[in-house]
C-alpha positions, 0 to 999 in steps of 0.5 A, a space after each residue: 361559511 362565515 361566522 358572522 361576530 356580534 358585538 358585545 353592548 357596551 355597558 357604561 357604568 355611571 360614575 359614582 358620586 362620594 361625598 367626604 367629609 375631613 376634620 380637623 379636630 381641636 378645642 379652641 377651634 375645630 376645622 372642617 372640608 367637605 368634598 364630593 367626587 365623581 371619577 376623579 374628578 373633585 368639587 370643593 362642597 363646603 368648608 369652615 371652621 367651629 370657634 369654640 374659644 367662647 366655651 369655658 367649659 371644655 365639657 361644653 366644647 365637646 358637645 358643640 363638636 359633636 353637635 356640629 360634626 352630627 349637623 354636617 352629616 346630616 346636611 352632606 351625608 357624606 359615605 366617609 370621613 377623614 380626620 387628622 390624628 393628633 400630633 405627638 406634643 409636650 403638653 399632656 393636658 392639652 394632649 388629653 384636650 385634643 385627644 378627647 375632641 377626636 374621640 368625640 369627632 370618630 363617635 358621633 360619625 360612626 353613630 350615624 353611619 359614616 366610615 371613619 379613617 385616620 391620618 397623620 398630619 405627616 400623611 396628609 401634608 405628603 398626600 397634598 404637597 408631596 412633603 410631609 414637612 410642609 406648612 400649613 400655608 403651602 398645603 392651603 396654597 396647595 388646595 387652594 390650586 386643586 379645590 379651586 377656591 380664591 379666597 383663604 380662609 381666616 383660620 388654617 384649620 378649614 384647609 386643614 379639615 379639607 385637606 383631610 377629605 383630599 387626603 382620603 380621596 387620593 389614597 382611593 381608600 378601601 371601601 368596606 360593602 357587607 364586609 368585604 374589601 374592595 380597593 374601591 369603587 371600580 373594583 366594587 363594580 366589578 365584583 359584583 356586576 349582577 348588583 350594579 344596574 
């Protein structure tokens, strides 16, 4: 006698969509890039810069960076940002300057919800170009392949904010659910298939 074998259904799993915002932050101009991914694949959302040259006061600045970085989680919603460390240099004022704009970047993020991870310029140039020596001209070359964007931007600090999103998402970062790792969506999924539809 025949045991006849029935086929297990297969269940597809609709891809994820995430939406990453990356931040360049700084006090006279203060870039941003914002993507959304599904899978693997990547669509440039939105880019830009914030002058902020016109404010004296680097008090006013500040709450024009917090501002701004709260209005670009409300209109994206995005479930991660990435944002750029400071880099190391001489000057300790203006150290302190840009210190405080990241601080105040990672604050208003984490106040509305959003996951923040840092990485250093080094990291993120590696992470686009391979060379963590690259310019900021070969990194925007670099996205501008990868986003599919024709037209530079003016400042190089919009390609750097997107070049922070980029890096994040080719790390395949962990994403913390009830706070339990998981290296990421996929392995979500497949911890928890009773709560995935």
């Amino acid at each position: 006698m025949k045991i006849r074998e029935s086929a297990m259904p297969v269940v597809k799993v609709p891809a994820v969509t995430r939406t990453i915002i990356g931040i360049d932050p700084g006090t006279i101009v203060m870039g941003y890039g914002i993507i959304e991914v599904t899978g693997q694949k990547m669509t440039l959302v939105s880019m830009g810069v914030v002058q902020l040259s016109k404010y004296e006061d680097h008090l006013d600045r500040l709450r024009v960076i917090s501002e701004k970085v709260k209005g670009l989680i409300e209109q994206y919603k995005p479930d991660s940002c990435a944002i750029e460390a400071p880099f190391f240099g001489k000057n300790v004022q203006s150290m302190l300057k840009l210190g405080r704009a990241q601080g105040v970047c990672i604050a208003t993020a984490l106040i509305q919800g959003v996951l923040v991870t840092e990485y250093s310029p080094k990291k993120i140039k590696q992470s686009i170009t391979g060379n963590g020596n690259s310019s900021k001209e070969q990194v925007a070359a670099m996205l501008q392949q990868l986003c599919k964007f024709e037209i530079q931007p003016k400042f190089l600090d919009a390609t750097d904010g997107l070049a922070a999103a980029v890096c994040h998402h080719f790390q395949g970062n962990t994403t913390v659910v009830g706070g339990k790792k998981f290296s990421g969506w996929g392995d979500f999924v497949k911890n928890n298939e009773k709560r995935v539809k």
